[in-house]
N, C-alpha and C positions, 0 to 999 in steps of 0.2 A: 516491454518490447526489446529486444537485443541480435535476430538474425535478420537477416534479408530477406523479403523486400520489405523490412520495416525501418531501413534506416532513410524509406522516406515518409517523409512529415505527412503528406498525404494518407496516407495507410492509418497512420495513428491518429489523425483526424478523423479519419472514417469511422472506426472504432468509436471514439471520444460521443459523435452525434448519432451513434446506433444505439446508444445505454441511456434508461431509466432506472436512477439510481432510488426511486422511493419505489418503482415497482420490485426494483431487486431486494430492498429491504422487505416490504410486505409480502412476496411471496418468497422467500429465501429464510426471512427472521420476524414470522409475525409482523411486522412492524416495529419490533423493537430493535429501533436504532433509527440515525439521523443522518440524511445525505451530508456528504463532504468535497469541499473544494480543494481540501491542503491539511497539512500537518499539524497545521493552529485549531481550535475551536472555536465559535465566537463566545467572546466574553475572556478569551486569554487574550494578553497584551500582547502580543509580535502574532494576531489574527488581522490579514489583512483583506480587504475588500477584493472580491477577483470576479472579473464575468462567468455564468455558470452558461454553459451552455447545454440548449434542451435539445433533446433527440428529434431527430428531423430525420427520418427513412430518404426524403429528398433530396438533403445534402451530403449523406450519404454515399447515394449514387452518381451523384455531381464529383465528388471526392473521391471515387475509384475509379470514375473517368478522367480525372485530372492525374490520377495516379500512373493511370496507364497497362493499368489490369485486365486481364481479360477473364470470361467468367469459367473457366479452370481453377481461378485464383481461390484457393482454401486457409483459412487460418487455422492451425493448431493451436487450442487452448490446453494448455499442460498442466495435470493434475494430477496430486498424490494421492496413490490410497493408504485407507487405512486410516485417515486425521478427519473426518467428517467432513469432507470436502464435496465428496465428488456432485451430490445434488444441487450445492448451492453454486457448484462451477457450471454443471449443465443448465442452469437458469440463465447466467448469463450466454453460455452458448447460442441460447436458443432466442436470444433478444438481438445476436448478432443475425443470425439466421433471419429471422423476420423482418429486419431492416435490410436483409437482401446484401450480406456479406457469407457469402461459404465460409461455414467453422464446423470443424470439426473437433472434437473433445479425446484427448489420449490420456490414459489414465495408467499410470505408471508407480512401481512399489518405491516406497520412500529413498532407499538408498538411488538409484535409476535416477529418480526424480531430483535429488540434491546431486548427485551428478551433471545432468543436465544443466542444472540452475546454475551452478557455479563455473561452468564452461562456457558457458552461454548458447550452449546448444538448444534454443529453443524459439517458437516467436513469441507467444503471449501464455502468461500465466498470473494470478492473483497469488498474492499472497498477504499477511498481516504486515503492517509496518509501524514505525514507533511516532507516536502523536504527543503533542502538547511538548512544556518546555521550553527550552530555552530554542533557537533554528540553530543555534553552537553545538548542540550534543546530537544534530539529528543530520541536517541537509550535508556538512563535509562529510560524513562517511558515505552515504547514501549517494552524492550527486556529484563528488568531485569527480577529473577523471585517474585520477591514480594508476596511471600508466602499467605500471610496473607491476600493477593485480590484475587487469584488464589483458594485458599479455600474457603473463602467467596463468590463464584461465582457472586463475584460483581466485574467484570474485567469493568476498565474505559478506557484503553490502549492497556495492552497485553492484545487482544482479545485470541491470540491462547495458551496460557497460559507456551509459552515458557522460559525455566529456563535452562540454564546452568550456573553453578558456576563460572569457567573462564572468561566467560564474563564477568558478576559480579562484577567479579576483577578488570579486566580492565578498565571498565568502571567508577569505583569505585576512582580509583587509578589517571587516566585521570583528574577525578573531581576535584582533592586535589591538583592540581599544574599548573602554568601560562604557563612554558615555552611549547610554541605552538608545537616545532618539538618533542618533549618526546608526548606532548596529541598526535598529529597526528600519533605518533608509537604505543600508548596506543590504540586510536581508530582504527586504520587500523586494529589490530589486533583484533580486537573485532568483529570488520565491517566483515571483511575473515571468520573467526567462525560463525556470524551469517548467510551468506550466503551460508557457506559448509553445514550447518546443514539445510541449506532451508527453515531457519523459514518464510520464507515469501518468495514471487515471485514478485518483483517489474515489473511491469508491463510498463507504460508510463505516462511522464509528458505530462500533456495537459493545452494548454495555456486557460485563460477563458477571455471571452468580454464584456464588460457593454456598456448601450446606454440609455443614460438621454440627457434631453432637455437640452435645451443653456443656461435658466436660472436657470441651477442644479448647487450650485457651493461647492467648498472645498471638491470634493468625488476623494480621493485617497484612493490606497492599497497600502499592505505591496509585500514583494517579492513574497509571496506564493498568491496573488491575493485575499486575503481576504477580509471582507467588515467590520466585526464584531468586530472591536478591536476596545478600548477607546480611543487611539491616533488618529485614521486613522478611513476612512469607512465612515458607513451611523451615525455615532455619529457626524460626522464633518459636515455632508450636511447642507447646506442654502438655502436658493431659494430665487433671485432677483428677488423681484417685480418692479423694477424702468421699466421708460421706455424704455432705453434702453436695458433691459436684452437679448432682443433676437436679437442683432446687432452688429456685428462681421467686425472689418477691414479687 
């Protein structure tokens, strides 16, 4: 969320109790993958407890009258072509739709669309974001407000251009010290704040599959399923020509 009228709470509440995130999984990805509250998974350490809240078509409309909308009111969901996006963005469109928010879906060519994104020319749009880890390699980039990118409408992270000071601090504060149970108080708290304010609507992790031949060798990922890193990925790949390559006990 990053233009007007989304810089108020209400609007992004509304949004928040219009979504079914296992309907979005089972009609969007089969069913493979698992709703999500936040950046952690459970069973990672700095995975904290958060209220999920369920889609409610009634508070909904309670929350666009509190907002002060009238029914003109359209959300633009912004979406790129070209990256196998666009169906699993009109699912959610259409979940906003039926809980009785006007959305509209634009579908825009990739460079347009990273234009947008990083100007902040836009209201809502999904995209991937980075899970598991330490909350040190993920939340300051993502949640601080870095004034000076934010201005510059050359946002490389926080797309939605959100800034609270608090956090800030927290996260700040977190950075400057080892012992893990003070960070995990440091972040929980920051984590909870980002979430009450709804900077974001974590949607679902979804697992991803790769399929190389037999004489593909050294291709691992990291936890996030990645391919592109100098350690791991397609920088490591080999390909065995012997003759044995494609023969398996």
């Amino acid at each position: 969320f990053t233009a007007r009228p989304f810089d108020n709470i209400k609007l992004r509440q509304a949004v928040l109790y219009a979504l079914d995130k296992k309907k979005y999984i089972d009609d969007a990805f089969f069913g493979l993958g698992e709703p999500v509250d936040q950046r952690a998974f459970k069973g990672n350490p700095w995975y904290i407890e958060l209220p999920e809240p369920r889609r409610d078509p009634t508070k909904v409309q309670a929350l666009l009258q509190e907002a002060g909308v009238g029914p003109d009111f359209v959300i633009e969901l912004l979406t790129p072509a070209g990256q196998g996006v666009e169906e699993s963005d009109k699912m959610i469109q259409e979940q906003l739709v039926s809980a009785g928010i006007n959305a509209k879906q634009t579908i825009v060519e990739w460079n347009a669309y990273r234009k947008r994104q990083r100007s902040g020319e836009y209201m809502f749009n999904i995209r991937g974001g980075r899970a598991g880890g330490d909350p040190g390699e993920i939340y300051p980039e993502d949640f601080t407000c870095a004034e000076e990118e934010v201005k510059a409408n050359n946002r490389t992270r926080n797309f939605g251009g959100y800034c609270n000071k608090e956090v800030d601090r927290l996260l700040a504060e977190a950075g400057k010290i080892t012992d893990n149970k003070k960070r995990y108080e440091l972040y929980s708290s920051a984590i909870r704040t980002i979430c009450g304010d709804v900077a974001e609507i974590p949607l679902a992790s979804l697992p991803r599959y790769f399929t190389y031949r037999k004489n593909i060798k050294g291709f691992e990922t990291d936890f996030e399923a990645r391919i592109n890193m100098t350690s791991a990925g397609i920088s490591r790949v080999w390909v065995d020509s012997g003759q044995n390559a494609g023969r398996q006990k």
